[in-house]
TIRO-2110 file (N, C-alpha, C; in Angstrom, 1 decimal):
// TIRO-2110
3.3, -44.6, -32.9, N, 1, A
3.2, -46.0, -32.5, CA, 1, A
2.4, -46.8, -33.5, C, 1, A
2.7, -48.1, -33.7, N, 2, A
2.1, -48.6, -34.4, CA, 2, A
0.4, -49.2, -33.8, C, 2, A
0.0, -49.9, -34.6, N, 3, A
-1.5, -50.1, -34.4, CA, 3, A
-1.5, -51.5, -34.6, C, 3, A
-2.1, -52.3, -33.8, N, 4, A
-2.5, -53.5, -33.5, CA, 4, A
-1.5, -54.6, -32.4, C, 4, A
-1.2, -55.7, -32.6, N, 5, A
-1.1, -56.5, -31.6, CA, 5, A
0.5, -56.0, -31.1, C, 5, A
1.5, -55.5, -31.8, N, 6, A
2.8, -55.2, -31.6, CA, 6, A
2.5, -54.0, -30.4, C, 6, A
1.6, -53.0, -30.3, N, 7, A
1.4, -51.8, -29.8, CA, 7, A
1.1, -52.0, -28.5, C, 7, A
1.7, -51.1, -27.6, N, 8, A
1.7, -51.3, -26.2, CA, 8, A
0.8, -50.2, -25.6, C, 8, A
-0.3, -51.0, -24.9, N, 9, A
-1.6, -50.3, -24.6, CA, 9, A
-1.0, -49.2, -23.7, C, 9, A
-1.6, -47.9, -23.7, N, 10, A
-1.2, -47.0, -22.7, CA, 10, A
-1.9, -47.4, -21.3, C, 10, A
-1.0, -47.2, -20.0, N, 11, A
-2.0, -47.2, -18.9, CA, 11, A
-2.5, -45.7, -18.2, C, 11, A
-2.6, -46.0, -16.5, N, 12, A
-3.6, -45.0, -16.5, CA, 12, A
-2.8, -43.5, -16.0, C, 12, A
-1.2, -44.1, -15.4, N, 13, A
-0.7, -42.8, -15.0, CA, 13, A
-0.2, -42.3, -16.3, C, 13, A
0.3, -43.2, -17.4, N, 14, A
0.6, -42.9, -18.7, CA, 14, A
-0.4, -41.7, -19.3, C, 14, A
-1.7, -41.8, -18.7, N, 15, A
-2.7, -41.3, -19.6, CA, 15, A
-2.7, -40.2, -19.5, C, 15, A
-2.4, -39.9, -17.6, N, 16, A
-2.3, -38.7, -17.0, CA, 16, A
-1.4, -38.0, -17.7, C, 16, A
0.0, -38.4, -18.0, N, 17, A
0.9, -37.8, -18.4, CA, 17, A
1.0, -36.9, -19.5, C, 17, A
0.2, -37.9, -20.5, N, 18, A
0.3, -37.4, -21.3, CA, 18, A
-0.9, -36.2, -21.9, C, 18, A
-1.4, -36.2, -20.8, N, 19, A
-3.0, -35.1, -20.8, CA, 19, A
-2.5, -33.7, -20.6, C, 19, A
-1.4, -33.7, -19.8, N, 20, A
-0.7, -33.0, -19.3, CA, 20, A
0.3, -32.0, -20.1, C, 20, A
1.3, -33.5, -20.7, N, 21, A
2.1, -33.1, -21.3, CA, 21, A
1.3, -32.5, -23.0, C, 21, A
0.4, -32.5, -23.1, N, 22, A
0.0, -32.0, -24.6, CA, 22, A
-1.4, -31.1, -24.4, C, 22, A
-1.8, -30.4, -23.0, N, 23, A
-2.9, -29.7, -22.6, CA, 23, A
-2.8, -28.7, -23.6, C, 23, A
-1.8, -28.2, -24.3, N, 24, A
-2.4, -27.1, -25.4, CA, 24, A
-2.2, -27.5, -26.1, C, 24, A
-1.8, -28.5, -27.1, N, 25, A
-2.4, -29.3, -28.3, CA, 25, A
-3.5, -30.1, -28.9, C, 25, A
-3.8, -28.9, -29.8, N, 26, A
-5.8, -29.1, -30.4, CA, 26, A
-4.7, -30.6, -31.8, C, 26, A
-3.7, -30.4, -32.0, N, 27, A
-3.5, -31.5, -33.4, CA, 27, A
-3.1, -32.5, -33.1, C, 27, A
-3.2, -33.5, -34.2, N, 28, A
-2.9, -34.4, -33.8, CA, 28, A
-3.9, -35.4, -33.5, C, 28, A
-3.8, -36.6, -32.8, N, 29, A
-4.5, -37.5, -32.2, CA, 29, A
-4.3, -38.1, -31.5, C, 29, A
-5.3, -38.8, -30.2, N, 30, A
-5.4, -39.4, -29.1, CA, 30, A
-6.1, -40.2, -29.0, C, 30, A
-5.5, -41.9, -28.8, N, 31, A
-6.3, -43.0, -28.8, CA, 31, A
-7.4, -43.3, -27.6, C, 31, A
-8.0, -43.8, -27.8, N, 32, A
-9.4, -44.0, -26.9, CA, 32, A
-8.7, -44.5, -25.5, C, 32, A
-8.0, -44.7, -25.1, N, 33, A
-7.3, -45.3, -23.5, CA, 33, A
-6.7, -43.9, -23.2, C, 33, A
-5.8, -43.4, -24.2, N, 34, A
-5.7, -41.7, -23.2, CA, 34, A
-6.1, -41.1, -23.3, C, 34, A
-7.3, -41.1, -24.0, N, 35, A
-8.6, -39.9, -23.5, CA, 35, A
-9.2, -40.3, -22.8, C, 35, A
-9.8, -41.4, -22.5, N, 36, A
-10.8, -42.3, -21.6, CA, 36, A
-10.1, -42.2, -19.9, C, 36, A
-8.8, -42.5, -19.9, N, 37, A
-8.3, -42.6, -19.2, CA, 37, A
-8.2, -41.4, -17.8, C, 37, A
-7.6, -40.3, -18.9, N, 38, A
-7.5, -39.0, -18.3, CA, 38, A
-8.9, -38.8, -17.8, C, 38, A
-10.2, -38.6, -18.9, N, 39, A
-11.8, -38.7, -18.3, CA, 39, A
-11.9, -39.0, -16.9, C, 39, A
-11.4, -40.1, -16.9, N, 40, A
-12.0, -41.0, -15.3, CA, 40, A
-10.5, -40.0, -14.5, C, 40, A
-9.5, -39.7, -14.8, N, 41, A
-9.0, -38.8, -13.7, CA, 41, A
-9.8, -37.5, -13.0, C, 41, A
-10.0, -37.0, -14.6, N, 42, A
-10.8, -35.3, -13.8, CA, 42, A
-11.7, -36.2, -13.1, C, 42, A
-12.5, -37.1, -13.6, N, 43, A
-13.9, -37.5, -13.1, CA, 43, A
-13.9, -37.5, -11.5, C, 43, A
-12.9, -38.9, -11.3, N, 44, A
-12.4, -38.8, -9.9, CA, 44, A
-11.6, -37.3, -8.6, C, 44, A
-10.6, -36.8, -9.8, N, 45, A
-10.5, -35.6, -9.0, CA, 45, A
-11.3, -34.9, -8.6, C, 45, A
-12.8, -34.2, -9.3, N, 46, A
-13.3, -33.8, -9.1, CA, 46, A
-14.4, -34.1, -7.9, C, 46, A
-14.3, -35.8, -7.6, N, 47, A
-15.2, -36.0, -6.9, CA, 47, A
-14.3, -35.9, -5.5, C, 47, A
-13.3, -36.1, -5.6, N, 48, A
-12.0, -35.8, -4.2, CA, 48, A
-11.9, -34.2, -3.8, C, 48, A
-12.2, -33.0, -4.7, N, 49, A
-12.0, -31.9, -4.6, CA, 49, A
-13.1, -31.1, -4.2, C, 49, A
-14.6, -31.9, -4.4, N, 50, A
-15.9, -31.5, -4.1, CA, 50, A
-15.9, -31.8, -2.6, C, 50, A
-15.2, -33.1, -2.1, N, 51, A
-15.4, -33.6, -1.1, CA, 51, A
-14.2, -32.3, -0.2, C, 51, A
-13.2, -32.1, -0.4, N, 52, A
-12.3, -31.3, -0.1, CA, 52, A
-13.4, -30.1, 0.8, C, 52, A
-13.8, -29.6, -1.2, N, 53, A
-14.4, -28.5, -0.4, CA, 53, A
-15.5, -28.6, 0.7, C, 53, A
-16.5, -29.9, 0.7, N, 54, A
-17.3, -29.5, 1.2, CA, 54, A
-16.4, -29.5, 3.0, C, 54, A
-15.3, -30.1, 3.0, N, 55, A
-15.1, -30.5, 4.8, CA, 55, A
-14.6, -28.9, 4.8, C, 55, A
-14.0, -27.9, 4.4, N, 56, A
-13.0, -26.9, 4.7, CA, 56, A
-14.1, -25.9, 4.5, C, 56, A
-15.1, -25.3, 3.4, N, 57, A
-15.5, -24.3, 3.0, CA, 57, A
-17.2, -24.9, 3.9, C, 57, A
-17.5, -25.7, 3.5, N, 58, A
-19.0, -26.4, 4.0, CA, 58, A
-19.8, -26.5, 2.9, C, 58, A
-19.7, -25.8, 1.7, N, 59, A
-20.0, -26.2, 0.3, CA, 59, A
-19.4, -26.1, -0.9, C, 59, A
-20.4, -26.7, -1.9, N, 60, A
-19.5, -27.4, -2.7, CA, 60, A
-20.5, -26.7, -4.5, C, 60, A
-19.9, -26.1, -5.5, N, 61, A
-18.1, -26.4, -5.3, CA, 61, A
-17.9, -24.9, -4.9, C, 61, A
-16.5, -25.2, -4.6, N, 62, A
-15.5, -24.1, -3.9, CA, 62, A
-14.4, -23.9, -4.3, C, 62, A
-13.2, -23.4, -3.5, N, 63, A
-12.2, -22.6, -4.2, CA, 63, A
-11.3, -24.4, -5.0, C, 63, A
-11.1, -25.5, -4.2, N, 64, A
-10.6, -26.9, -4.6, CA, 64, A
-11.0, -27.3, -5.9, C, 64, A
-12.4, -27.4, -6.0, N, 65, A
-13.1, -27.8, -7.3, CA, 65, A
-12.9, -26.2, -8.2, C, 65, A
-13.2, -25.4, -8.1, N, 66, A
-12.3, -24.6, -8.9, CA, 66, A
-11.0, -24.4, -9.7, C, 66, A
-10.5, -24.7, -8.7, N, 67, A
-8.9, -24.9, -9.2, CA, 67, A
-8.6, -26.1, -9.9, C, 67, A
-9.3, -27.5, -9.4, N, 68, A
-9.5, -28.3, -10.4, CA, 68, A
-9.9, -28.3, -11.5, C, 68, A
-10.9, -27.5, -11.7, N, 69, A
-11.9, -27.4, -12.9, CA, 69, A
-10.7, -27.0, -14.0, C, 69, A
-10.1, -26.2, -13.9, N, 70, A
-9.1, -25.5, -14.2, CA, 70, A
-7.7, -26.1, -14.8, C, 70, A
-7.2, -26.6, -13.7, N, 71, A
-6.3, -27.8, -14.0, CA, 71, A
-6.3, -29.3, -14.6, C, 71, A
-7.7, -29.5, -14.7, N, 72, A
-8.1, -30.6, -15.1, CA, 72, A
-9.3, -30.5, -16.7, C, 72, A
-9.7, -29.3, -16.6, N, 73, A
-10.6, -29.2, -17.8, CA, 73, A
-10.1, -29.0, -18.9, C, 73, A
-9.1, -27.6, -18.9, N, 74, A
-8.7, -27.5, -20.4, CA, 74, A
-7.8, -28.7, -21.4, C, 74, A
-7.1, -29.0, -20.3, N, 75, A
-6.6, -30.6, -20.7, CA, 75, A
-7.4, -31.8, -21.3, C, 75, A
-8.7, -32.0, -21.0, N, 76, A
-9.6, -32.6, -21.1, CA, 76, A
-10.1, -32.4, -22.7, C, 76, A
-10.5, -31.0, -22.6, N, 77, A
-11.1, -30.7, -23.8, CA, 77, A
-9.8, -30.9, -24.7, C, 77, A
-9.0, -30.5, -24.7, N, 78, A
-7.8, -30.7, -26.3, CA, 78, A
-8.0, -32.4, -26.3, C, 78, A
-7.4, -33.2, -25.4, N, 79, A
-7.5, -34.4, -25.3, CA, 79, A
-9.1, -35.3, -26.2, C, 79, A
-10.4, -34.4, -25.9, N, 80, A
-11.6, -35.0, -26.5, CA, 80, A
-11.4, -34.0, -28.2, C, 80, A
-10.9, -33.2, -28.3, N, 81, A
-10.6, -32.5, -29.2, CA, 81, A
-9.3, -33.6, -30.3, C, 81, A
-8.1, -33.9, -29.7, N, 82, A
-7.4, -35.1, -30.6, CA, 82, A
-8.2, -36.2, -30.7, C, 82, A
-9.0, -36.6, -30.0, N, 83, A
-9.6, -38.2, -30.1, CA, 83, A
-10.6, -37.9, -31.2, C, 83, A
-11.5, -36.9, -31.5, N, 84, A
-12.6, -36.6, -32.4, CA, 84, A
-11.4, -36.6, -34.0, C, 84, A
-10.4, -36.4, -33.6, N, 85, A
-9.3, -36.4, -34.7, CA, 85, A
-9.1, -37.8, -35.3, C, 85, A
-8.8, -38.6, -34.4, N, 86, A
-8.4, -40.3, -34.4, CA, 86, A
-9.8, -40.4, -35.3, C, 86, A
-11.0, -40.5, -34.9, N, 87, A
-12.2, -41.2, -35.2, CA, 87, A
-12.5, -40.3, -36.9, C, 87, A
-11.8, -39.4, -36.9, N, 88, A
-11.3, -38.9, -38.7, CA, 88, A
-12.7, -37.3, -38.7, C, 88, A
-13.0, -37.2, -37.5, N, 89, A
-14.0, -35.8, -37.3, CA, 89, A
-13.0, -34.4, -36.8, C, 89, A
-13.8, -33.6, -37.4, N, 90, A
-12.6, -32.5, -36.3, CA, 90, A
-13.5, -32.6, -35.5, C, 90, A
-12.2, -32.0, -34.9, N, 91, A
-12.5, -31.5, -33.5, CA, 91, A
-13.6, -30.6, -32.5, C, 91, A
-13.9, -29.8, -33.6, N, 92, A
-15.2, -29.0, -33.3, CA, 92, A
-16.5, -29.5, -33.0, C, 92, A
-16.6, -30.7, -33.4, N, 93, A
-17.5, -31.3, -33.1, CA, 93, A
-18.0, -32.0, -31.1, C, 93, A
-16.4, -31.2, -30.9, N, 94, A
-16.9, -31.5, -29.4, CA, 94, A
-17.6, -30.3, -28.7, C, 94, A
-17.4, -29.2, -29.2, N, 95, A
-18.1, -28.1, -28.7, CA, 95, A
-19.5, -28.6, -29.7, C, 95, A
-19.7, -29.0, -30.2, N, 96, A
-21.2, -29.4, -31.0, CA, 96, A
-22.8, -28.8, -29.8, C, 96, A
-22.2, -29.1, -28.5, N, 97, A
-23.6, -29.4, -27.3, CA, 97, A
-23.6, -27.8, -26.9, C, 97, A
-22.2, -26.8, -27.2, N, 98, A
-22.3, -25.6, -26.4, CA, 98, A
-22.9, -25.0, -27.8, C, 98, A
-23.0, -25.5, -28.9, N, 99, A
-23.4, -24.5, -29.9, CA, 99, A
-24.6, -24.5, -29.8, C, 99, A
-25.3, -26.1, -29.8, N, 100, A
-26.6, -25.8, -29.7, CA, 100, A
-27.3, -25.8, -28.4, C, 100, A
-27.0, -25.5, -27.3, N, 101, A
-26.7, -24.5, -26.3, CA, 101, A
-27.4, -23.3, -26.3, C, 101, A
-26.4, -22.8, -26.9, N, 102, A
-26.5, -21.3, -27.3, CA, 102, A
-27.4, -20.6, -28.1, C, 102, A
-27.5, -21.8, -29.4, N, 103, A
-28.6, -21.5, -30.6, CA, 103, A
-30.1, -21.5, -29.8, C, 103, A
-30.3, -22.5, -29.0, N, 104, A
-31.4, -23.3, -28.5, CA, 104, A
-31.7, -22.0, -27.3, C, 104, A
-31.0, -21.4, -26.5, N, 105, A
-31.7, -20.3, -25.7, CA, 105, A
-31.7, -19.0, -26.5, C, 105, A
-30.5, -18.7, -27.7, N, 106, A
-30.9, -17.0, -28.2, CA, 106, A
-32.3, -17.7, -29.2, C, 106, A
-32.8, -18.6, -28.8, N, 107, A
-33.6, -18.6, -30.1, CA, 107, A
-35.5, -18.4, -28.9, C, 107, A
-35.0, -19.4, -28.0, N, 108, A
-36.3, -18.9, -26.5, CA, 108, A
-36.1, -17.7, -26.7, C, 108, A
-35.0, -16.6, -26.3, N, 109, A
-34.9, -15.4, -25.8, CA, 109, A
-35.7, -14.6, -27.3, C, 109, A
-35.8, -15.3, -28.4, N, 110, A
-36.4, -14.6, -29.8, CA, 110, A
-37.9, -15.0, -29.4, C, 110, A
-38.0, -15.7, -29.4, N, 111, A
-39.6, -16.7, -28.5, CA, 111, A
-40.5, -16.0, -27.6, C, 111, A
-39.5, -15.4, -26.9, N, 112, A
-40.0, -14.9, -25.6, CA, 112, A
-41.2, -13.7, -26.1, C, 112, A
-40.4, -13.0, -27.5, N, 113, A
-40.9, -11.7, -27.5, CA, 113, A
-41.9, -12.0, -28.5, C, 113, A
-42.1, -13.0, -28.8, N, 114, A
-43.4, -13.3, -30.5, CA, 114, A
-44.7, -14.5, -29.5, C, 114, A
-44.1, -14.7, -27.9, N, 115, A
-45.3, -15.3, -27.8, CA, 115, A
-46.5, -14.4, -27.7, C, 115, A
-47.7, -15.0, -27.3, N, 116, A
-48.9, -14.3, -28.1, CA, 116, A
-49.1, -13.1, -26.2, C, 116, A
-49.5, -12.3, -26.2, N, 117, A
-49.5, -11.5, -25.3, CA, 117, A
-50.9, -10.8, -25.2, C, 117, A
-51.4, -9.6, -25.1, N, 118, A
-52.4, -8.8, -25.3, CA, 118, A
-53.1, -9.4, -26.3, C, 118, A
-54.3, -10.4, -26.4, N, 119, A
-55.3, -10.5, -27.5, CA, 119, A
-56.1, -9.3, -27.9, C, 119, A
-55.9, -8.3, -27.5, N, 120, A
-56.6, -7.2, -27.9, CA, 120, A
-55.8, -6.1, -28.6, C, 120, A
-54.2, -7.0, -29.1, N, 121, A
-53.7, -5.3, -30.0, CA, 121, A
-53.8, -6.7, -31.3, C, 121, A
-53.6, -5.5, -32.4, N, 122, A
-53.9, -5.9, -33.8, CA, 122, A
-53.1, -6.7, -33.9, C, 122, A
-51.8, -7.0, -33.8, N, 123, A
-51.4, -8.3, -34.7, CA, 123, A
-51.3, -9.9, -33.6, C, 123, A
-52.0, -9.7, -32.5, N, 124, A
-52.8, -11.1, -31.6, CA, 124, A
-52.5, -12.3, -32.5, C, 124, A
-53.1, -12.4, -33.4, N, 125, A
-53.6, -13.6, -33.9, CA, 125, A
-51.8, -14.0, -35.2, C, 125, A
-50.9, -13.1, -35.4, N, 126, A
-50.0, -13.2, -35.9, CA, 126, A
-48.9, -13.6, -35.0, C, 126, A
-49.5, -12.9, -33.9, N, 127, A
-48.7, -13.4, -32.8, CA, 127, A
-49.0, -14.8, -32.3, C, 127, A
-49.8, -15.3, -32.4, N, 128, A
-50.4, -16.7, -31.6, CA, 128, A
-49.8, -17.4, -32.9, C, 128, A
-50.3, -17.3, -34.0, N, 129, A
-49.5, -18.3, -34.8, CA, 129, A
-47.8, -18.5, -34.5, C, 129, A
-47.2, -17.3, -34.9, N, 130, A
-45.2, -17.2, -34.2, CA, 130, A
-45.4, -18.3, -33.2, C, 130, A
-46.2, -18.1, -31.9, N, 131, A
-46.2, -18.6, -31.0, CA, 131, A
-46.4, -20.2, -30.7, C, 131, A
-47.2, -20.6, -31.6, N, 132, A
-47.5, -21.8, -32.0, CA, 132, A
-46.3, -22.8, -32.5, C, 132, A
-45.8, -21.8, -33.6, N, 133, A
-44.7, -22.5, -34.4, CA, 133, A
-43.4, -22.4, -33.7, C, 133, A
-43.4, -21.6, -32.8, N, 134, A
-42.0, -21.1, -32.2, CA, 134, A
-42.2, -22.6, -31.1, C, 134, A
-43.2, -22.9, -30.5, N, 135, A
-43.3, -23.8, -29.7, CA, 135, A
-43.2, -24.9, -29.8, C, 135, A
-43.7, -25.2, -31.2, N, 136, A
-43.0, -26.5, -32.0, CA, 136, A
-41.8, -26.9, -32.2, C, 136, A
-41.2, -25.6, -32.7, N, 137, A
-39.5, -25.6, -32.9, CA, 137, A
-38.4, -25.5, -31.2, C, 137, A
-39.5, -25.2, -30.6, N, 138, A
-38.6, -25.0, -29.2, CA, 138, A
-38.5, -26.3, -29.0, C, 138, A
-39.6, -27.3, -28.9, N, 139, A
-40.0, -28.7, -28.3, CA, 139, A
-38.9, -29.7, -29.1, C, 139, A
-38.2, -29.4, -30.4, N, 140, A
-37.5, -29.9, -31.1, CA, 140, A
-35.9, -29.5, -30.9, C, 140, A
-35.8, -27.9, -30.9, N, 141, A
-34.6, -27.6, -29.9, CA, 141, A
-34.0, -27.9, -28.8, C, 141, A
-35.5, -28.7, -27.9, N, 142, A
-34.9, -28.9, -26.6, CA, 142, A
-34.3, -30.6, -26.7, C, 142, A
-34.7, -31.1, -27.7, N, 143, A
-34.2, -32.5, -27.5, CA, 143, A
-33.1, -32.5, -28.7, C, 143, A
-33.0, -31.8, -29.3, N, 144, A
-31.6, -31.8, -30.2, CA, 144, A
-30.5, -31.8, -29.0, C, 144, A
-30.8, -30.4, -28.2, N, 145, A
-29.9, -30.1, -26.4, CA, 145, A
-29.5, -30.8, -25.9, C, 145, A
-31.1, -31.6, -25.7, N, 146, A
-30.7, -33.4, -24.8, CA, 146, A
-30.0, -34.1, -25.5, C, 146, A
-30.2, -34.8, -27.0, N, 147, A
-29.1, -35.6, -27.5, CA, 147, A
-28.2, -35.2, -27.8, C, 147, A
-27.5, -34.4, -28.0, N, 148, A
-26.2, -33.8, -28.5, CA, 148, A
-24.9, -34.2, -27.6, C, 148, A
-24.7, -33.7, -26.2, N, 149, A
-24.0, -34.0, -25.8, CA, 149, A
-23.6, -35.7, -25.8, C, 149, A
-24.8, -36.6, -25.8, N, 150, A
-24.7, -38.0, -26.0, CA, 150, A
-24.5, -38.6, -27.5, C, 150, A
-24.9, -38.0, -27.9, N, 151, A
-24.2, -38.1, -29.8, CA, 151, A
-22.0, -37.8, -29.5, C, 151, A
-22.2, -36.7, -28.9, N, 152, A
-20.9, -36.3, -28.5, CA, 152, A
-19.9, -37.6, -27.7, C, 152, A
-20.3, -37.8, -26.8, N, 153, A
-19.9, -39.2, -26.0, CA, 153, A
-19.7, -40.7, -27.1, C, 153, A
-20.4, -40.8, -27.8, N, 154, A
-20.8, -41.8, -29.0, CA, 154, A
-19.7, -41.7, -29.4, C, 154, A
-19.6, -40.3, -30.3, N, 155, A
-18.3, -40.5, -31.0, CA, 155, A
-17.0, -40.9, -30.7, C, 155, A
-17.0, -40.1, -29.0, N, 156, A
-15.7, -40.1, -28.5, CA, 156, A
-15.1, -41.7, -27.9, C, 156, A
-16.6, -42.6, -28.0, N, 157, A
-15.9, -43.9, -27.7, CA, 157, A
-16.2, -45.1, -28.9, C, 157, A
-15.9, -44.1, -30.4, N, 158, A
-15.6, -45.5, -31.5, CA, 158, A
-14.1, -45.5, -31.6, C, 158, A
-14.0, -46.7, -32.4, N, 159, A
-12.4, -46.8, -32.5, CA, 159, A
-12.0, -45.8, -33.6, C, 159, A
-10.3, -45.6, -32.9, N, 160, A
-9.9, -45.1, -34.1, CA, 160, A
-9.6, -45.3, -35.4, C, 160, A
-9.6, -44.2, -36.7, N, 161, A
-9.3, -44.7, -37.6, CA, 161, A
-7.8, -45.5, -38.1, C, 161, A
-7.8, -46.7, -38.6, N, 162, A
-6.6, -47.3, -38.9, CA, 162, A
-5.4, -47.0, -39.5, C, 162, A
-5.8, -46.1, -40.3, N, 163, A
-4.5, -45.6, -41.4, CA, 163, A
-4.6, -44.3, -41.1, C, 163, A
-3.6, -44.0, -41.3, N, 164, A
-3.2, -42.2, -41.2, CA, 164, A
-4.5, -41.5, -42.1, C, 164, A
-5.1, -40.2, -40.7, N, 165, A
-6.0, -39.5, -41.7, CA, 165, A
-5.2, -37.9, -41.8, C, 165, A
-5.7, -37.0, -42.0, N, 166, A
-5.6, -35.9, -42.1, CA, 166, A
-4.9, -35.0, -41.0, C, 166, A
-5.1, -35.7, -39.9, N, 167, A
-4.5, -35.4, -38.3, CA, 167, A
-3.7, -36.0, -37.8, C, 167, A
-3.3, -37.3, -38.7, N, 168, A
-1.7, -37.3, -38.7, CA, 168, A
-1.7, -38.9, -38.5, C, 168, A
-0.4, -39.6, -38.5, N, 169, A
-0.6, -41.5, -38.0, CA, 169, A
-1.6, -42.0, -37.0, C, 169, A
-1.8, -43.1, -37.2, N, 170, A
-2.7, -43.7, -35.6, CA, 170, A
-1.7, -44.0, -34.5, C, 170, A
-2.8, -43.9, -33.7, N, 171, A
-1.9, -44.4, -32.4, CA, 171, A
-2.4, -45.2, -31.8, C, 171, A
-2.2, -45.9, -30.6, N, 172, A
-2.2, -46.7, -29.8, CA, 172, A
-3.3, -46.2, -28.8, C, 172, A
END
C-alpha cells in the first residue's frame, strides 16, 4: 500500500484479521494501527477471558485465559516482531526485556554464591569485595529490567520508516 494521504487507514476488525492471517510471519512489516490495534484485542480478550475464568473455575487465570494466551500471544509477538521491522530495527529487539531477564537472574544466581558468608574462612574479605561489586552491578541490572521492556513499547509506537527498508515497502 502506499504511504500518505492516498492510503486507507486500516481499522480495528481489519487489524484482527490480519494478526491472524500472518501469525507465523516474522518478515516483512506492520504499520503502527495493525499492531496497536490487534494489542488492544489480546488486551481486551484477555480481560473477557480472566473474567470467564474467574465465574466458571473461581480463579484466575485458568483453562479460558490460557487458551487465549495461546491464540492471542503468538500472533502478537510476530505482529510486534513486523512493526520493529517498519521502524527499520529487527525484530529481535522485542525479545530485548526476556534477554535481559534472563542475563539479570543467571547473573543473582552467580551472586548468590560470591556474596560474603563465613567471615572466618580465608578468602572473607575477597568475598566481601565480589559482594560489594556484584551489588553494585545487580542495583544496575535491576533497572536496565525495569527500562527495557519500556524502551521496547517506545519503539513500537514511532512511525514507520517512509521508503522501503530492508524488510520490504512501507505500509499503511
Amino acid at each position: 500500500m502506499p504511504w500518505g494521504p492516498a492510503a486507507r487507514p486500516i481499522g480495528f476488525g481489519e487489524a484482527i484479521g490480519r494478526g491472524y492471517r500472518r501469525c507465523l510471519t516474522f518478515s516483512g512489516r506492520a504499520g503502527r494501527p495493525e499492531f496497536w490495534y490487534f494489542a488492544l484485542y489480546v488486551l481486551l480478550g484477555m480481560m473477557v477471558a480472566g473474567r470467564v475464568d474467574g465465574l466458571l473455575v473461581g480463579y484466575r487465570p485458568g483453562p479460558v485465559s490460557g487458551l487465549f494466551q495461546l491464540v492471542g500471544g503468538f500472533p502478537l509477538l510476530a505482529g510486534a516482531w513486523r512493526r520493529m521491522h517498519d521502524t527499520g530495527r529487527s525484530g529481535l529487539y522485542v525479545i530485548y526485556p526476556a534477554i535481559v531477564l534472563v542475563g539479570t537472574t543467571t547473573f543473582f544466581g552467580f551472586l548468590a554464591g560470591v556474596m560474603p558468608g563465613d567471615p572466618d574462612q580465608a578468602l572473607g574479605t575477597l568475598r566481601e569485595t565480589a559482594g560489594a561489586i556484584g551489588a553494585i552491578v545487580a542495583m544496575v541490572a535491576v533497572f536496565v529490567l525495569m527500562i527495557s521492556p519500556l524502551l521496547v513499547i517506545w519503539w513500537l509506537t514511532r512511525p514507520g520508516e517512509r521508503q522501503a527498508n530492508r524488510w520490504g515497502p512501507p505500509v499503511a
